[in-house]
Backbone as a ProteinNet text record, in pm:
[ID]
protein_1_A
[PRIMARY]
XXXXXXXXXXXXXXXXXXXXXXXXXXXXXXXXXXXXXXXXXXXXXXXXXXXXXXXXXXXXXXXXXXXXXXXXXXXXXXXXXXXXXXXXXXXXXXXXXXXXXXXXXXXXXXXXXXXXXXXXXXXXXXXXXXXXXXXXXXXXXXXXXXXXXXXXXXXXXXXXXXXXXXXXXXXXXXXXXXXXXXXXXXXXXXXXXXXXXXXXXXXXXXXXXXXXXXXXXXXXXXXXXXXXXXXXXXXXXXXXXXXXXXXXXXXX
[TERTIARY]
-3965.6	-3872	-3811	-3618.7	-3614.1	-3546.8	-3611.6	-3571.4	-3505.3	-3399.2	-3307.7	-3321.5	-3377	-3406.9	-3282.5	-3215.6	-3105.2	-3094.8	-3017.6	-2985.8	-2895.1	-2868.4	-2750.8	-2756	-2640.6	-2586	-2476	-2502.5	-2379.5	-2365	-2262.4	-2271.9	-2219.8	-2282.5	-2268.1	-2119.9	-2035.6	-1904.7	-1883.3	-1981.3	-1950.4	-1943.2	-1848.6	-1793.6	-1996.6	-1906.8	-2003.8	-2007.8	-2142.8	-2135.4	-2139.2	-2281.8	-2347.3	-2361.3	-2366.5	-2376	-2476.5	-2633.8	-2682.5	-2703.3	-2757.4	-2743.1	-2922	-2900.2	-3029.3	-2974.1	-3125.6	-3109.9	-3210.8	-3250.7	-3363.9	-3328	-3378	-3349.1	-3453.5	-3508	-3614.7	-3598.9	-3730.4	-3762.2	-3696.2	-3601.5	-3536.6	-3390.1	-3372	-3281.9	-3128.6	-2975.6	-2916.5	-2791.7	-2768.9	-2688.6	-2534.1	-2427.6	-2276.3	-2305.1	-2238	-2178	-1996.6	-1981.7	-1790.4	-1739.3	-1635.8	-1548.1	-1470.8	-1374.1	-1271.3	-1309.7	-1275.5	-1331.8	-1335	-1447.4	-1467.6	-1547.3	-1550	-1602.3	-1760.4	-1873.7	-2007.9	-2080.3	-1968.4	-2049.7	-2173.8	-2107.2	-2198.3	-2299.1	-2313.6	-2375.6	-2490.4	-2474.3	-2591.2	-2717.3	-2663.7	-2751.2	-2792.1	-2728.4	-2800.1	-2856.4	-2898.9	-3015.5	-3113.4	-3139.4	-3293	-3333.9	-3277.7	-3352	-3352.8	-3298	-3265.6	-3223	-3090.8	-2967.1	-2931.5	-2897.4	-2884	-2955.1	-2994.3	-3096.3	-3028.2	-3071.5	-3077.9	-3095.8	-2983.7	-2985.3	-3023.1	-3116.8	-3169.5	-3211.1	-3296.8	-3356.7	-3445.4	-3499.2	-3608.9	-3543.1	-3616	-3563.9	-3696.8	-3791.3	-3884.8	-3882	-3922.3	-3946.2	-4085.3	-4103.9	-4243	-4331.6	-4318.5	-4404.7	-4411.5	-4317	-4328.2	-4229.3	-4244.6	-4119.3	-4036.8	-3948.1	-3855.7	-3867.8	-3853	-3796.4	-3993.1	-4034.7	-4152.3	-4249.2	-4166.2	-4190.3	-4172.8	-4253.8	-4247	-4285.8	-4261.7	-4308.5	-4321.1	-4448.7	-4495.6	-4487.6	-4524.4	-4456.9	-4362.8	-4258	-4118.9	-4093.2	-4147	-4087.1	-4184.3	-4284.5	-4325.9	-4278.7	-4217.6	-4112.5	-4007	-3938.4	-3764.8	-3864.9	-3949.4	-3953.5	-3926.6	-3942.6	-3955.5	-3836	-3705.9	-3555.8	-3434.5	-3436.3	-3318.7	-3152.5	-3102.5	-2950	-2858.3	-2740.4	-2660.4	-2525.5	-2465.9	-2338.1	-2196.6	-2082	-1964.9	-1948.4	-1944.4	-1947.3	-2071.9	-2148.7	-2260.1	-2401	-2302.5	-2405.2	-2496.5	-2463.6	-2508.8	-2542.1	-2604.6	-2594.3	-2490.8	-2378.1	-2256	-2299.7	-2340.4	-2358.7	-2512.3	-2577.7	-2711	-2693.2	-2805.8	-2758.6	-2803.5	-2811.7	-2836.4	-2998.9	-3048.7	-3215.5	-3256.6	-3188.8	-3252.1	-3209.3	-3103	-3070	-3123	-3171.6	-3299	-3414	-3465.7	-3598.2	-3619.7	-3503.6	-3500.8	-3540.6	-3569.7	-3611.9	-3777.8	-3847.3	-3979.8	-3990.6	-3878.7	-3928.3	-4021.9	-3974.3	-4088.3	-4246.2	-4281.3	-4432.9	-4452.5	-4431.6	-4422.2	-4473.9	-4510.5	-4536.6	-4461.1	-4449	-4318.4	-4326.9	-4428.8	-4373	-4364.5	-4390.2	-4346.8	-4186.5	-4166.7	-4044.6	-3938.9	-3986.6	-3919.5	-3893.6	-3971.3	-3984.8	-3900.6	-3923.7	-3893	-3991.9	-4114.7	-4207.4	-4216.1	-4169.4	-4189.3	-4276.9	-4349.7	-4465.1	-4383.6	-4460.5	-4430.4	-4384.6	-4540.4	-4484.1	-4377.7	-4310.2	-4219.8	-4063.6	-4103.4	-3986.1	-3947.7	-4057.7	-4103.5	-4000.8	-4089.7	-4033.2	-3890.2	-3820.3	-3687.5	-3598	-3627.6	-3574.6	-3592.7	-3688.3	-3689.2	-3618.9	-3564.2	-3446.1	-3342.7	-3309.8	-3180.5	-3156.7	-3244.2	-3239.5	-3202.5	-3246.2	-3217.3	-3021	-3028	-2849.6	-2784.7	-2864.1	-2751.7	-2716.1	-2754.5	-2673	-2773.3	-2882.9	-3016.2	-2941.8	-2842.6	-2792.3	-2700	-2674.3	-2653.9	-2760.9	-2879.9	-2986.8	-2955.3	-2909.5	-2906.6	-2746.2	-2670.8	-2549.5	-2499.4	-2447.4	-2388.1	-2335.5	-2381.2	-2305.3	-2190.5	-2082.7	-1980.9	-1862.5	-1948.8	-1872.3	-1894.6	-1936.6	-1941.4	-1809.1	-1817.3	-1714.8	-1758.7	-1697.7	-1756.2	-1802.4	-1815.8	-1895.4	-2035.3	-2017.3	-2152.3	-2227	-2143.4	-2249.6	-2245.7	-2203.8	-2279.5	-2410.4	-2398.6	-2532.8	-2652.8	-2597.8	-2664.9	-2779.5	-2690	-2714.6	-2835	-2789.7	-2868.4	-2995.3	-2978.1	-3141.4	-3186.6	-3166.6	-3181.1	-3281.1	-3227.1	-3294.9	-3393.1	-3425.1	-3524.1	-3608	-3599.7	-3671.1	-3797.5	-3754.6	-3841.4	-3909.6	-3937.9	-3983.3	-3947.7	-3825.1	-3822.7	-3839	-3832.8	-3855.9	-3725.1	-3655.2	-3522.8	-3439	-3264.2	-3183.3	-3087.7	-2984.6	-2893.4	-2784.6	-2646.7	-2551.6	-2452.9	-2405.1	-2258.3	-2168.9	-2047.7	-1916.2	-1988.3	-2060.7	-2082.3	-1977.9	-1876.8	-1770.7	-1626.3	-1635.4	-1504.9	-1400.6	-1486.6	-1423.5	-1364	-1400.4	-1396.6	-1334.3	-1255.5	-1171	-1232.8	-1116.9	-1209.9	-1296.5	-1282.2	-1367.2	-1506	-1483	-1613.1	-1692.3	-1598	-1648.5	-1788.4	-1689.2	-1733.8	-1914.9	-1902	-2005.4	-2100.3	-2071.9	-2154.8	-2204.6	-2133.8	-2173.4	-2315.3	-2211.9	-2382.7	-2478.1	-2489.7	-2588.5	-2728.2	-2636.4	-2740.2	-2755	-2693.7	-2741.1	-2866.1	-2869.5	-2946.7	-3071.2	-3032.7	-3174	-3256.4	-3192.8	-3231.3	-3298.6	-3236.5	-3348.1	-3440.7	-3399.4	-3528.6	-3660.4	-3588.7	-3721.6	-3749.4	-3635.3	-3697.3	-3704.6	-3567.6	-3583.1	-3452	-3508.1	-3405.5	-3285.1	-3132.7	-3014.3	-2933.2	-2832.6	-2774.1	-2660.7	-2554	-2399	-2339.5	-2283.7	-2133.1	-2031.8	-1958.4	-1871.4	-1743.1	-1600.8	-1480.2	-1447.4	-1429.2	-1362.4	-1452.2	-1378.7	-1429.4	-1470.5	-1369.8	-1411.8	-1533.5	-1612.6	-1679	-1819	-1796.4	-1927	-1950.7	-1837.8	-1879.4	-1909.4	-1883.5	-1900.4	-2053.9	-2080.1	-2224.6	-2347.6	-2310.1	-2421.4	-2427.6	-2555.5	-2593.3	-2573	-2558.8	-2533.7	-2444.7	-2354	-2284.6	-2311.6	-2265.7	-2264.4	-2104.9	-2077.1	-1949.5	-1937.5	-1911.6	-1886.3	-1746.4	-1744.7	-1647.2	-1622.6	-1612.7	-1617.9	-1780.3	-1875.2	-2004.7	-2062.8	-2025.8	-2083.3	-2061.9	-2207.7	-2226.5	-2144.2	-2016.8	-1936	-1956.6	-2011.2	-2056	-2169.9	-2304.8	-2423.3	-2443	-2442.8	-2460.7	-2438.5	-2484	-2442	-2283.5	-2285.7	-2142.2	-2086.1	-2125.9	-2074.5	-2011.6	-2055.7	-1993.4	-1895.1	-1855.7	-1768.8	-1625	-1559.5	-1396.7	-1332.9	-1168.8	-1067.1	-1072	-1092.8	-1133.6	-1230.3	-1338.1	-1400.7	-1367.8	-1354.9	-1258.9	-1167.4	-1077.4	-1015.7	-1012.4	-1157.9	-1231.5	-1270.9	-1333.2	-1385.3	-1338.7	-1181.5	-1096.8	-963.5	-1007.1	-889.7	-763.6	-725.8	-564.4	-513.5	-598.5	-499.5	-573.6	-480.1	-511.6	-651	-664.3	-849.5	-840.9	-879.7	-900.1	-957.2	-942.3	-1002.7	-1017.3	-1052.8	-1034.8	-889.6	-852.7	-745.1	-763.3	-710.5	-779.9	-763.3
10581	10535.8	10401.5	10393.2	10299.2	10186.7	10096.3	9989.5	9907.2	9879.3	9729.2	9665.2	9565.3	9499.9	9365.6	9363.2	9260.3	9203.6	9273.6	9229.6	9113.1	9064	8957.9	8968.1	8963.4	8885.6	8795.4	8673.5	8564.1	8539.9	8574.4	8505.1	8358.4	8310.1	8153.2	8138	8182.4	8122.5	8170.3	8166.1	8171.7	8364.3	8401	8558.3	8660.3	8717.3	8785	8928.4	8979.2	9080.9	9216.4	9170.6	9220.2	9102.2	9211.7	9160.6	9190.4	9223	9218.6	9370.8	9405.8	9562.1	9615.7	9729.9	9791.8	9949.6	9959.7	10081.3	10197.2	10279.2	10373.2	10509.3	10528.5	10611	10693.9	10820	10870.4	10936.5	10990	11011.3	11181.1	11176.9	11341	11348.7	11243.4	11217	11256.8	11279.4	11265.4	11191.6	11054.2	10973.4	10939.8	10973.1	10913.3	10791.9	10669.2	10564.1	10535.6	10530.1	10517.8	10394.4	10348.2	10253.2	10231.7	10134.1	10077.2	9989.3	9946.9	9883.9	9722.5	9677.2	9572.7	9525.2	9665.4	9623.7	9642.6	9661.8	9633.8	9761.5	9877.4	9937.7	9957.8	9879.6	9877.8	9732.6	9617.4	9544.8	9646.1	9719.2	9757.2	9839.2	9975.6	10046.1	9962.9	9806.2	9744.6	9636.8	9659.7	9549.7	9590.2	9790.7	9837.1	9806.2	9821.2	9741.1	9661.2	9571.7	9417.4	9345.9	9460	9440.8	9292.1	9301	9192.8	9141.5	9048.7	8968.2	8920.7	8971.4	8943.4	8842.1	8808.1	8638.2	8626.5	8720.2	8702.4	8840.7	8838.3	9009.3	9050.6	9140	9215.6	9338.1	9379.7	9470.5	9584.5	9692	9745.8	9853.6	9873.1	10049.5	10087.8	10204.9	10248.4	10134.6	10069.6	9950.9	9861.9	9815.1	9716.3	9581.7	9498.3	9358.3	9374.2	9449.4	9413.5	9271.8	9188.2	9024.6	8929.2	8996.2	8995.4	9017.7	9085.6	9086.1	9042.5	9063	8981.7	9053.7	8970.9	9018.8	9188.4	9149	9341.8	9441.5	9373.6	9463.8	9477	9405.8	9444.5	9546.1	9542.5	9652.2	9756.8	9766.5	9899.8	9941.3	9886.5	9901.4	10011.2	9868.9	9994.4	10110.8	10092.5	10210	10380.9	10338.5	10430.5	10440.7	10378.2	10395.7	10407.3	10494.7	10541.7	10522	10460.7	10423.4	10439.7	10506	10616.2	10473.9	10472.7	10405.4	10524.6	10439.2	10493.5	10519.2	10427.5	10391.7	10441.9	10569.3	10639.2	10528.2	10414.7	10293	10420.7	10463.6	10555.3	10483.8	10537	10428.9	10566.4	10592.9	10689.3	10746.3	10626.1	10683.8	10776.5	10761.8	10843.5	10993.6	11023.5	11231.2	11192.8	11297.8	11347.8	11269.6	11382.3	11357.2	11217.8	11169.7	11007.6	10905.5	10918	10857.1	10874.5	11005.6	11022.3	10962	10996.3	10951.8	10776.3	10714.9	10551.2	10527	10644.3	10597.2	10583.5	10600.3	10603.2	10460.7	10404.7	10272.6	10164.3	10144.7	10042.5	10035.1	10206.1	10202.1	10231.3	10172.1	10216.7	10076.9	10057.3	9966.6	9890.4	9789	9750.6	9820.2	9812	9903.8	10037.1	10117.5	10268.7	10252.2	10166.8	10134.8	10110.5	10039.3	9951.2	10095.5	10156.1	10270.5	10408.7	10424.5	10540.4	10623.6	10565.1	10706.5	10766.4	10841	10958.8	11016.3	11057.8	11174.9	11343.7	11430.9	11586.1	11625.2	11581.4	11558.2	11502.4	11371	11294.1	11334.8	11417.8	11453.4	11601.7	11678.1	11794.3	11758.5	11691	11604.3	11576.7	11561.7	11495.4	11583.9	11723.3	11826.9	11893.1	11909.9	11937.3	11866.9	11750.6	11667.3	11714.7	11746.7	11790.8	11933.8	11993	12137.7	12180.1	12035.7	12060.5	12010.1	11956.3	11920.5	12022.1	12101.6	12240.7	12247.9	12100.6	12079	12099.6	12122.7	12163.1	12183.9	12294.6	12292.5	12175.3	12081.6	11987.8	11817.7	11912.6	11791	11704.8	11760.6	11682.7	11673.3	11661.1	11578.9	11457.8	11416	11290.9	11245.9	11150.3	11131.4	11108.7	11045.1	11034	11125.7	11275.5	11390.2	11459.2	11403.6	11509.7	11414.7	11549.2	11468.6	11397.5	11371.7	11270.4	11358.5	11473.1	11519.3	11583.2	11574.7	11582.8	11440.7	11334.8	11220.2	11190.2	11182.2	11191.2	11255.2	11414	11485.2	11400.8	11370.1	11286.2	11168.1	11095.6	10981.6	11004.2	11104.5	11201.6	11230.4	11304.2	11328.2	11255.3	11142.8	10974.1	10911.6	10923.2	10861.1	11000.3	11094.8	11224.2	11226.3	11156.2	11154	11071.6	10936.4	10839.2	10917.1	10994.6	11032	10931.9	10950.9	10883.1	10922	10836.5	10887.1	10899.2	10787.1	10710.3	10745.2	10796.4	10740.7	10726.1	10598	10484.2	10539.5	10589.2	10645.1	10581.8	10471.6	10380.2	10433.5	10483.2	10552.3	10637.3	10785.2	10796	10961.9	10968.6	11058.4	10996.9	10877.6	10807.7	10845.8	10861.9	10864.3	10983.6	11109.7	11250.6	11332.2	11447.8	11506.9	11600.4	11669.8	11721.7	11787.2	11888.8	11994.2	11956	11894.2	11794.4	11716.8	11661.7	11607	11655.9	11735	11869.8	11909.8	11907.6	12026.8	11870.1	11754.8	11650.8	11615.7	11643.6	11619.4	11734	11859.7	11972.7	11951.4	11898.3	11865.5	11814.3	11694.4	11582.8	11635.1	11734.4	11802.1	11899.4	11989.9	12007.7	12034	11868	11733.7	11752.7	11677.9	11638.1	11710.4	11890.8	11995	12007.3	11999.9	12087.5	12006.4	11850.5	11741.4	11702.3	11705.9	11630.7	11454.4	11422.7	11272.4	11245.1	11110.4	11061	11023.9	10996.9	11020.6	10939.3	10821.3	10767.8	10737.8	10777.8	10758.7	10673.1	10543.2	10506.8	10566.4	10621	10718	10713.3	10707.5	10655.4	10818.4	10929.9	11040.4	11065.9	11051.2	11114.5	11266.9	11356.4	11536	11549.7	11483.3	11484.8	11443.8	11377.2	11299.3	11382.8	11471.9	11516.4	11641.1	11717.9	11860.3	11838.7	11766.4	11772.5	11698.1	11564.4	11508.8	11539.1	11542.2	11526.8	11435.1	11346.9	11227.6	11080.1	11009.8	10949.7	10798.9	10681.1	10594.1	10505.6	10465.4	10415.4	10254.2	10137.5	10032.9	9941.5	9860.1	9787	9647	9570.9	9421.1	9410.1	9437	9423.5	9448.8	9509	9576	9729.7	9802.4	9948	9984.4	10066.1	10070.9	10250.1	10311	10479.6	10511.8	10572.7	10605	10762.3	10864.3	10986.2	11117.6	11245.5	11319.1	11350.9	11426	11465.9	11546.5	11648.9	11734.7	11669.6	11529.5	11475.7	11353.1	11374.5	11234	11305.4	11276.7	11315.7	11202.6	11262.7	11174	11030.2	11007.9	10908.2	10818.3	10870.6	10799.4	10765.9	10805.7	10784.6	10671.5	10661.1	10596.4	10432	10418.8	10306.8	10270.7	10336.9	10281.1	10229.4	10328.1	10235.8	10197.4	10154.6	10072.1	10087.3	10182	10282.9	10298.2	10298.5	10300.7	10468.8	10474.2	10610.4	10643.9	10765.8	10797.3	10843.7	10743.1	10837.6	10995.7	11086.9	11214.3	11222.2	11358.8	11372.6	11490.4	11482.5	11639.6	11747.3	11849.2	11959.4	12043.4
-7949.3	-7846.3	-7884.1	-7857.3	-7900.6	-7758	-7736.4	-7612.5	-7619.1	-7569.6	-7562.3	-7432.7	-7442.2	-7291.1	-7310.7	-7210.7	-7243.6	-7349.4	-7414.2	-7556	-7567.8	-7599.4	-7604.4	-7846.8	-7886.5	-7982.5	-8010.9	-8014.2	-8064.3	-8180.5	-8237.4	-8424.7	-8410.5	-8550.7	-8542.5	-8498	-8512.3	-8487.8	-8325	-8237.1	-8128.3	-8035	-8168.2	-8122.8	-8020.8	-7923.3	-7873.3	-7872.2	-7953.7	-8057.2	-7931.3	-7874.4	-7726.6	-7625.4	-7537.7	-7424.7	-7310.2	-7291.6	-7177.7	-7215.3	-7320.1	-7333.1	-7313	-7221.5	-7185.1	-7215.4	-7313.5	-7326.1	-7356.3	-7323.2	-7353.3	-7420	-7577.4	-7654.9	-7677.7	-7659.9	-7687.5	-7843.1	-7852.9	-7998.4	-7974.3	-8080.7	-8133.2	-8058.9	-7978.6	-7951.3	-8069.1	-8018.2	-8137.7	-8054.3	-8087.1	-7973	-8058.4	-8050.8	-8101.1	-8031.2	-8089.7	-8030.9	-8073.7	-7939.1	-8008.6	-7921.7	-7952.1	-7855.2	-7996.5	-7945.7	-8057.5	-8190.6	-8278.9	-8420.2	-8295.2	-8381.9	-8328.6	-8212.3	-8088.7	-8011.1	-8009.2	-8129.1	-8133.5	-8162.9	-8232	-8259	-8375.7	-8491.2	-8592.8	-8576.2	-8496	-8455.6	-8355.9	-8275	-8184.1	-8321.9	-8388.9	-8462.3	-8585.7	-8602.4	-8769.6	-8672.8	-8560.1	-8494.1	-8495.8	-8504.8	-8485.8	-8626.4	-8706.2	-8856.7	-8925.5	-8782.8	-8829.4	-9003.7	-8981.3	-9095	-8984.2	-8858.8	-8781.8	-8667.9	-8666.3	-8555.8	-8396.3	-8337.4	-8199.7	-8176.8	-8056.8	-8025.2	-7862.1	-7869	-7699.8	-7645.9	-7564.8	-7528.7	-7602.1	-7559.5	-7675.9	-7708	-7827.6	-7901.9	-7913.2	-7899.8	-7877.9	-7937.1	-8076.9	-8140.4	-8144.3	-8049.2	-8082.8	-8029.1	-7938	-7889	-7993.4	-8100.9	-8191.4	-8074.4	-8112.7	-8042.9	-8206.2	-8218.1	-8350.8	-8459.7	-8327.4	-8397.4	-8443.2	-8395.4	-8401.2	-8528.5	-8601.5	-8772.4	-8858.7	-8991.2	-9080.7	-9157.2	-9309.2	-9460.6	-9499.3	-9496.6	-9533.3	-9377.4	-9249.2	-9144.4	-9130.4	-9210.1	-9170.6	-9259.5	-9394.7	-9455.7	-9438.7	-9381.5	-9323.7	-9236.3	-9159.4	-9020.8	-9079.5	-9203.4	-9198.7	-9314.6	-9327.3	-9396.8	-9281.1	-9179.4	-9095.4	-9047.8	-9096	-9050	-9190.8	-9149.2	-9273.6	-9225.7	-9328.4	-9320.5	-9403.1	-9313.7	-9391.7	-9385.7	-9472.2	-9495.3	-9498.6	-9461.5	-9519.6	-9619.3	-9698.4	-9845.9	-9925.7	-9928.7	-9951.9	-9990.1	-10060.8	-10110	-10255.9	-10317.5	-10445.5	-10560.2	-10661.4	-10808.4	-10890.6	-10883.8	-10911	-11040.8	-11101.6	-11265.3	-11309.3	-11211.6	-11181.3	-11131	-11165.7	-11092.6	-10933.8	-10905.3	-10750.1	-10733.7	-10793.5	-10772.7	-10868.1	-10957.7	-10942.3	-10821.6	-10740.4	-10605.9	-10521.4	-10510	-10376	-10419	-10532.7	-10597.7	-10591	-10511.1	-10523.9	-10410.9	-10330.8	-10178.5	-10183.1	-10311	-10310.5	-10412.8	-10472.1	-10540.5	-10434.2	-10308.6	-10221.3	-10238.2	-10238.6	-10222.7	-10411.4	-10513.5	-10638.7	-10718.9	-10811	-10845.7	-10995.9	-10984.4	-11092.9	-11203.6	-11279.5	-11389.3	-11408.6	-11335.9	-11280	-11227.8	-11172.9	-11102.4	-11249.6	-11326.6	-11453.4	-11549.9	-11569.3	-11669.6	-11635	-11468.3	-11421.5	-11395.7	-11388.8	-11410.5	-11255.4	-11257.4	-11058.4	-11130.8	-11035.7	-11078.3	-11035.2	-11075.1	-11004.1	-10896.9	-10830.5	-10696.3	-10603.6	-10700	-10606.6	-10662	-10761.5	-10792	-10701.1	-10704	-10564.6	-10476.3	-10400.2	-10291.3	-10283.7	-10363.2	-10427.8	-10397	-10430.8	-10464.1	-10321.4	-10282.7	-10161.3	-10060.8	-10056.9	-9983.6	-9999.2	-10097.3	-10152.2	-10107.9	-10120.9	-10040	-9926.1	-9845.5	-9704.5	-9644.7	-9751.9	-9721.4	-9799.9	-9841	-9943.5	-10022.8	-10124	-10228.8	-10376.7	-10388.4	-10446.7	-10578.7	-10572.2	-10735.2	-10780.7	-10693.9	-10758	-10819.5	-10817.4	-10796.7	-10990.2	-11107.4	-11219	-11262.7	-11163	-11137.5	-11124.1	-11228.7	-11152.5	-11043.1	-10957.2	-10844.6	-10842.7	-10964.2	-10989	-10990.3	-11033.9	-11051.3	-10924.5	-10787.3	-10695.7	-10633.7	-10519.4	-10378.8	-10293.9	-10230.1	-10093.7	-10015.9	-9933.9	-9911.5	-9943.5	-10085.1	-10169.4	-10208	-10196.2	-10233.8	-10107.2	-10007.5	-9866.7	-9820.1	-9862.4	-9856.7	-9954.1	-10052.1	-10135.7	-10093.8	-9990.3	-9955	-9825.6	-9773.8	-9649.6	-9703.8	-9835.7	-9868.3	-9901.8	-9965.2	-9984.7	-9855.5	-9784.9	-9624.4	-9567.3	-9594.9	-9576.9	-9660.1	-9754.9	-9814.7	-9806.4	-9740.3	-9678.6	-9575.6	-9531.1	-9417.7	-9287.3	-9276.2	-9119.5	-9020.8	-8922.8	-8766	-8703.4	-8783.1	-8689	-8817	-8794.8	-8901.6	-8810	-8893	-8821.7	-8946.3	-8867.1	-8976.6	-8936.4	-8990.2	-8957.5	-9039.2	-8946.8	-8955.6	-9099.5	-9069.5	-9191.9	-9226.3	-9192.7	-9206.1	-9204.6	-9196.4	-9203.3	-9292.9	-9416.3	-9485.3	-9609.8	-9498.8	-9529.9	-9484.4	-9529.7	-9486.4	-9340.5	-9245.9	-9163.7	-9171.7	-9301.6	-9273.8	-9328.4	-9418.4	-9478.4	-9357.3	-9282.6	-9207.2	-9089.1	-9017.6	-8930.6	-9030.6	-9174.2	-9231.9	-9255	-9248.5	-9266.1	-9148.4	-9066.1	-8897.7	-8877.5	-8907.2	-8882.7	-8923.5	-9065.7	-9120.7	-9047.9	-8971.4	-8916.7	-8767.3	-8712	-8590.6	-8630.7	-8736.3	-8796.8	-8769.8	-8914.5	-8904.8	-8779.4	-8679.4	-8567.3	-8513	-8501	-8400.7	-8481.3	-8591.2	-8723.6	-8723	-8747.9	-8770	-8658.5	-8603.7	-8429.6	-8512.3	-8539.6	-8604.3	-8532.4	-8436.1	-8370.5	-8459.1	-8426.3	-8478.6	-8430.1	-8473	-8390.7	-8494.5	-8442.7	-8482.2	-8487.9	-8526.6	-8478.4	-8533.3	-8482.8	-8499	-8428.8	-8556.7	-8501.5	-8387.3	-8485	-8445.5	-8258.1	-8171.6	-8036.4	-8061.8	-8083.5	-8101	-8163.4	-8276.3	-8387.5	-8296.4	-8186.6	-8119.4	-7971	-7936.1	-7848.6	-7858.9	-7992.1	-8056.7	-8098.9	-8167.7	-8217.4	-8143.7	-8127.6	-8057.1	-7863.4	-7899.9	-7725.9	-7612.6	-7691.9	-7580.9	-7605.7	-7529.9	-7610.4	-7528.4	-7634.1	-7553.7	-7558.8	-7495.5	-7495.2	-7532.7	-7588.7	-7617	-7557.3	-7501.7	-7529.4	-7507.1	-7601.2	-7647.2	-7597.7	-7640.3	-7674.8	-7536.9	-7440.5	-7337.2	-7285.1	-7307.5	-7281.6	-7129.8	-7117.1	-7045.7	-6991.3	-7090.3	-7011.9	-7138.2	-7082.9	-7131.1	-7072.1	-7132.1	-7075.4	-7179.4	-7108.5	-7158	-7210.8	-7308.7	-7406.8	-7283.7	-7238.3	-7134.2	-7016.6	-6990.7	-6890.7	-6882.9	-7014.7	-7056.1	-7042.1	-6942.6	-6932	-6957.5	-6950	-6991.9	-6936.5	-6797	-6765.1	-6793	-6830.9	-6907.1	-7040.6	-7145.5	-7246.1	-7239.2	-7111.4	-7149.2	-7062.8	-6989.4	-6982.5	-7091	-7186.7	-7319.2	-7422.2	-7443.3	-7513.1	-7436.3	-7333.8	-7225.6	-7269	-7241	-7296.7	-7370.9	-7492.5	-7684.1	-7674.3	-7790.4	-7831.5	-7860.9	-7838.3	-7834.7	-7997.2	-8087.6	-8184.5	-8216.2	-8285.1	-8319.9	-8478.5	-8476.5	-8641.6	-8620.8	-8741.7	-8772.2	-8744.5	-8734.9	-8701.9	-8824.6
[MASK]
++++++++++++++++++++++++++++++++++++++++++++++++++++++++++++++++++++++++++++++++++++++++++++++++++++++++++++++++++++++++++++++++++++++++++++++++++++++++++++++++++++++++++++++++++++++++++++++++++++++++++++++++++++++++++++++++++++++++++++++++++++++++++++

């Protein structure tokens, strides 16, 4: 379970990221977050793994206090949260299955790490990530030579591979055509029933967040403005959230 008890964030230059945000996320959950660029969506999901620090409120995963960590609990922490980028974040010039296989360098020890040595098993394992995003025959590929919807899946079995509980996917279809998009979206709906691994979006396209995920939350200028089911978010709501500009979508 993930808790926001009045959250507040201020960055040094004053700007206010959040605002007073309460929130209760259960585990298997699969949550979109949308509102306009700027107004806090990628600040709320890089606070549960404190990519950014909270400037007031508690922050609560699994009965941990977030801000409350340190050293080796912190990285046993994000080990348990996987994060998907726009930008896949890949090593391009590597195949498939050495990019997933980097999600096991933490618990590895330097010179296994230095050499390359994975064992059987973790290469198993590897392959079996890759399986689950569909892309298995592309496991001794360069990441360079796939598409963006394939080094996306890439990046997906990358973070499954960690065994998470939680994954945090900022704008992670932005930058894909629709139909790619749509088949990167299923993916992680998936995920979610299959593993029962909570899921949380920021996500520009509206259609894309109310087709797949269950539940949405709305943003605007760093205060949660509609929290609810997908089924019950109408035009009006919509267009509280992005206070009368166009509702972004994807293409059809």
């Amino acid at each position: 379970m993930i808790e926001f008890k009045h959250v507040d964030k201020v960055y040094p230059n004053g700007v206010k990221g959040l605002q007073d945000i309460n929130l209760t996320i259960d585990q298997g959950e699969f949550v979109a977050i949308i509102g306009l660029s700027g107004a806090g969506k990628s600040t709320l999901i890089r606070t549960i793994n404190r990519m950014i620090d909270v400037t007031g409120g508690q922050l609560i995963v699994d009965g941990t206090d977030v801000m409350s960590l340190k050293g080796k609990a912190m990285r046993r922490y994000r080990r348990k949260i996987g994060m998907i980028f726009q930008s896949y974040n890949l090593v391009t010039r590597a195949t498939a299955i050495k990019n997933v296989l980097t999600s096991m360098v933490p618990d590895m020890n330097f010179f296994r790490v230095l050499l390359g040595l994975f064992s059987k098993e973790q290469k198993m394992h590897a392959l079996e990530a890759l399986d689950k995003v569909g892309i298995l025959d592309k496991a001794y590929t360069r990441c360079d030579q796939l598409s963006g919807g394939q080094q996306q899946r890439v990046s997906l079995a990358r973070t499954l591979n960690q065994n998470p509980t939680i994954i945090l996917a900022d704008e992670p279809v932005a930058a894909l055509d629709p139909i790619t998009a749509k088949q990167v979206m299923s993916d992680f709906q998936r995920i979610n029933k299959e593993m029962n691994i909570t899921v949380l979006i920021n996500i520009h396209h509206v259609d894309l967040a109310l087709k797949y995920c269950s539940r949405v939350i709305g943003i605007r200028a760093g205060e949660i403005v509609y929290d609810g089911p997908t089924d019950q978010v109408t035009q009006e709501v919509l267009d509280d959230i992005y206070n009368g500009t166009a509702i972004p979508t994807a293409e059809k």
